[in-house]
C-alpha positions as CSV (number, residue, x, y, z in Angstrom):
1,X,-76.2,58.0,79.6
2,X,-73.2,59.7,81.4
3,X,-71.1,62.2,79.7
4,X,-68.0,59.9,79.9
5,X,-70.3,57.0,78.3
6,X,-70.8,59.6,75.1
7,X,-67.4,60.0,74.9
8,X,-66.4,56.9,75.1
9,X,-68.6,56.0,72.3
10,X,-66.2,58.6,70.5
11,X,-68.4,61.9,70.8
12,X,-65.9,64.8,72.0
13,X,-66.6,66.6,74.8
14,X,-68.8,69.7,73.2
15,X,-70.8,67.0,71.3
16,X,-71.3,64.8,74.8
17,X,-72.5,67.7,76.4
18,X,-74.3,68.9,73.4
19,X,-76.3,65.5,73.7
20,X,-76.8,65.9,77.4
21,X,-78.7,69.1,76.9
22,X,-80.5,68.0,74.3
23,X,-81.5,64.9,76.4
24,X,-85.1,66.2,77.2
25,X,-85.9,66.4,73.5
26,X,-86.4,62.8,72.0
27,X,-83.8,62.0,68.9
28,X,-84.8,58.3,67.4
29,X,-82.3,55.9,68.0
30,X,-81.8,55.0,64.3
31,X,-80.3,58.7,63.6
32,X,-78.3,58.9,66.5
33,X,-76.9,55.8,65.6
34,X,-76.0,56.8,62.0
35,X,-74.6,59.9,63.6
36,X,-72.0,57.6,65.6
37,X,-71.2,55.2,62.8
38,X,-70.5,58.7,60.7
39,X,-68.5,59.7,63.0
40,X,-66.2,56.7,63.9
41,X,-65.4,56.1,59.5
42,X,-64.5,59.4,59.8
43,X,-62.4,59.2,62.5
44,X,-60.7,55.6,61.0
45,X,-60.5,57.6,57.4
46,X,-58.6,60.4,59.4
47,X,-56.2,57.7,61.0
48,X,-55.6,56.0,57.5
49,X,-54.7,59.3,56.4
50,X,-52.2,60.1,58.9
51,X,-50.8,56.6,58.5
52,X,-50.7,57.4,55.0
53,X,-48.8,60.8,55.0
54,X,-46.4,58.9,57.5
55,X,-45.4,56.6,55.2
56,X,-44.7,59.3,52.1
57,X,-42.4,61.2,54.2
58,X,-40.2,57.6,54.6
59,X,-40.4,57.0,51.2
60,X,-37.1,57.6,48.9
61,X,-37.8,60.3,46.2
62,X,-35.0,58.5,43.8
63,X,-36.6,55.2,44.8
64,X,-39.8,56.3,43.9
65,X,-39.1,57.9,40.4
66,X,-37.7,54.4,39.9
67,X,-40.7,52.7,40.8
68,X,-42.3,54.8,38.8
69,X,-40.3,54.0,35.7
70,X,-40.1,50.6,36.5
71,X,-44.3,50.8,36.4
72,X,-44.1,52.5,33.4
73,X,-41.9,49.9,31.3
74,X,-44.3,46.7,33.2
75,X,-47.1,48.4,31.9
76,X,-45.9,49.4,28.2
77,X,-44.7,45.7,28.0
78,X,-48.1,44.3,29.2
79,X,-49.8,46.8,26.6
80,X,-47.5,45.3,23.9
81,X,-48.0,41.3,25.2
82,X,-52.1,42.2,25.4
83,X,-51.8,43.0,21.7
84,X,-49.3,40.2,20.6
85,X,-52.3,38.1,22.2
86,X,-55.1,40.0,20.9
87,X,-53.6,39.4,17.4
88,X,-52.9,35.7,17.2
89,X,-56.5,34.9,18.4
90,X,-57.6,36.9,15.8
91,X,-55.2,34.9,13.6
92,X,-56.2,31.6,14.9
93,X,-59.4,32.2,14.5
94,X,-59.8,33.3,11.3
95,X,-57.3,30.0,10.1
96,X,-59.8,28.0,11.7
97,X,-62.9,29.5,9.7
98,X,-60.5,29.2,6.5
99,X,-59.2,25.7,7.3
100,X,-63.1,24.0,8.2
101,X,-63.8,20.9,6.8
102,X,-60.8,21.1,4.6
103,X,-58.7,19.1,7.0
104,X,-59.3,16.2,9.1
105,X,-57.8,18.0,12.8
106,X,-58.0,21.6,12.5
107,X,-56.0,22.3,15.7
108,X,-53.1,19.8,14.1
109,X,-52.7,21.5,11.0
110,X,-53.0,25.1,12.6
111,X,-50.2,24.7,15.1
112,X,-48.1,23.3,11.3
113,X,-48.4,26.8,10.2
114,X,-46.1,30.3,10.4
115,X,-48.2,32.6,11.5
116,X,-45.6,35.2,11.0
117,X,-46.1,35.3,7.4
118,X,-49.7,35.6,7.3
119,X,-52.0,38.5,7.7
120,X,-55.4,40.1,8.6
121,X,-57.2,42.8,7.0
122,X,-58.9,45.3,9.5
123,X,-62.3,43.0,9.3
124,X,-60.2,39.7,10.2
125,X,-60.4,38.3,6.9
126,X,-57.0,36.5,5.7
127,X,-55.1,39.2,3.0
128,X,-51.6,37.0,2.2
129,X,-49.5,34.0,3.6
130,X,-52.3,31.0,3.9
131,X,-52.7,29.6,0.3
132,X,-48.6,29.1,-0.4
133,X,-48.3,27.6,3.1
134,X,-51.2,25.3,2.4
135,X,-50.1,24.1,-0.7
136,X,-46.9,23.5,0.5
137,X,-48.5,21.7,3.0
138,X,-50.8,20.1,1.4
139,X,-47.9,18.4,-1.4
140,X,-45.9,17.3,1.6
141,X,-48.6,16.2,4.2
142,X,-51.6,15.2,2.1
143,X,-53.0,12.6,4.8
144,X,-54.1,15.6,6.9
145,X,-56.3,16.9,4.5
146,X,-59.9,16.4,3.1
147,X,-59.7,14.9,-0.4
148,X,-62.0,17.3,-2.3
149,X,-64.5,15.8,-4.4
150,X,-65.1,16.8,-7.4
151,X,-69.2,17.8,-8.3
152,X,-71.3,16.0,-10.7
153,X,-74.1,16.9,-11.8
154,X,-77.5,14.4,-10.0
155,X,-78.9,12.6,-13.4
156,X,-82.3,10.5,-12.9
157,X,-82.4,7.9,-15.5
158,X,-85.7,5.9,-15.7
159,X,-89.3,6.3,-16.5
160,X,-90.2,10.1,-17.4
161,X,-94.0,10.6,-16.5
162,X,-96.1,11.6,-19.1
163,X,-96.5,15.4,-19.7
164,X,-93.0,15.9,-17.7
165,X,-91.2,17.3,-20.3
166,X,-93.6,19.9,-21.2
167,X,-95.0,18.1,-23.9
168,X,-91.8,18.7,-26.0
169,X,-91.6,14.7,-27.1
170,X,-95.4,15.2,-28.3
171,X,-96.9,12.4,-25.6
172,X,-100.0,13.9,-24.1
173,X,-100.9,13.4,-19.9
174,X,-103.3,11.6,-19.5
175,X,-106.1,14.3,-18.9
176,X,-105.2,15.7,-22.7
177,X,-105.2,11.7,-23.8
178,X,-109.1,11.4,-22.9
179,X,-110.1,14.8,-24.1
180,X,-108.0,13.9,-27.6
181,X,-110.1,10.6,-27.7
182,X,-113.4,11.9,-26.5
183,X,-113.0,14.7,-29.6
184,X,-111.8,12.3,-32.2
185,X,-115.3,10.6,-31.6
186,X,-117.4,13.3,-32.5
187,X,-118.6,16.4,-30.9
188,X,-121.6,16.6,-29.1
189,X,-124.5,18.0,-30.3
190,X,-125.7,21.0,-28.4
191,X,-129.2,19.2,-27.8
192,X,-127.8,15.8,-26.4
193,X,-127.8,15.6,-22.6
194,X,-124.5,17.2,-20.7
195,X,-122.5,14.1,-19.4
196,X,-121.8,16.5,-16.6
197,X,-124.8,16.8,-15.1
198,X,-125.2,20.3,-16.4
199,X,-127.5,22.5,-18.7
């Protein structure tokens, strides 16, 4: 490579010639181009720079302290809307835990309520506002709710097995039935044979 060739590739002069005497020794490829590419962002970073400070000394101070407030106010308003947000999907949320199976379209009956009068405890848990506006609700638009059923207790009528009541009504289960009969015969004698197959 010429001297011009190195500097064309964007090596100043000193470094071109720098290269050239250097030219005996061998430099791998991979490292003198990493050099280059090093070399060229820093040269574009240097340009951006200078294209930067170019534009501040155009730039308005007035205009850009009302930018700046004007950034200031976006941001404090989208700080206040992220919150406004934040809260009513806690609020929704939490109505549609409370409001589950007590109504036939959750969605319908939650977009029937003021959410302005109701409110969250730090956990998310509903503190005030819900039960009045339900009822009210509830008297006026009964169609969209659940009817609650009232619980009964299951009773099994029908055949008790023997021994199932613990032996409270005095009937015997049938294992106590046989030994109760086989005893009212008469004991066995110790020398008759074991019906059990034992001695």
């Amino acid at each position: 490579m010429t001297k011009e060739q190195l500097i064309a590739l964007g090596l100043t002069e000193e470094q071109a010639q720098a290269v050239l005497d250097g030219y005996g020794q061998t430099v791998p490829k991979s490292d003198f181009d990493n050099k280059v590419n090093e070399l060229k962002i820093a040269n574009d970073t240097i340009s951006d720079r200078d294209t930067q400070l170019e534009g501040l000394k155009k730039v308005d101070a007035e205009g850009l302290q009302e930018k700046i407030t004007n950034l200031q106010q976006e941001n404090a308003q989208a700080k206040l809307d992220h919150a406004k947000q934040l809260k009513d999907e806690r609020l929704s949320t939490a109505l549609k835990l409370a409001l589950t199976g007590k109504v036939h379209d959750v969605d319908l009956v939650l977009s029937l309520f003021d959410k302005e009068q109701i409110e969250l405890d730090e956990k998310g848990n509903i503190t005030k506002g819900l039960d009045e506006q339900r009822k009210t609700l509830q008297e006026s638009k009964s169609f969209l709710f659940v009817p609650e059923k009232e619980e009964k207790k299951t009773e099994f009528k029908g055949w008790s097995p023997a021994g199932g009541d613990g032996g409270a009504s005095g009937e015997l289960d049938a294992g106590s039935a046989f030994a109760k009969q086989f005893n009212e015969k008469g004991a066995v004698g110790s020398d008759a044979p074991n019906p059990w197959g034992e001695n």
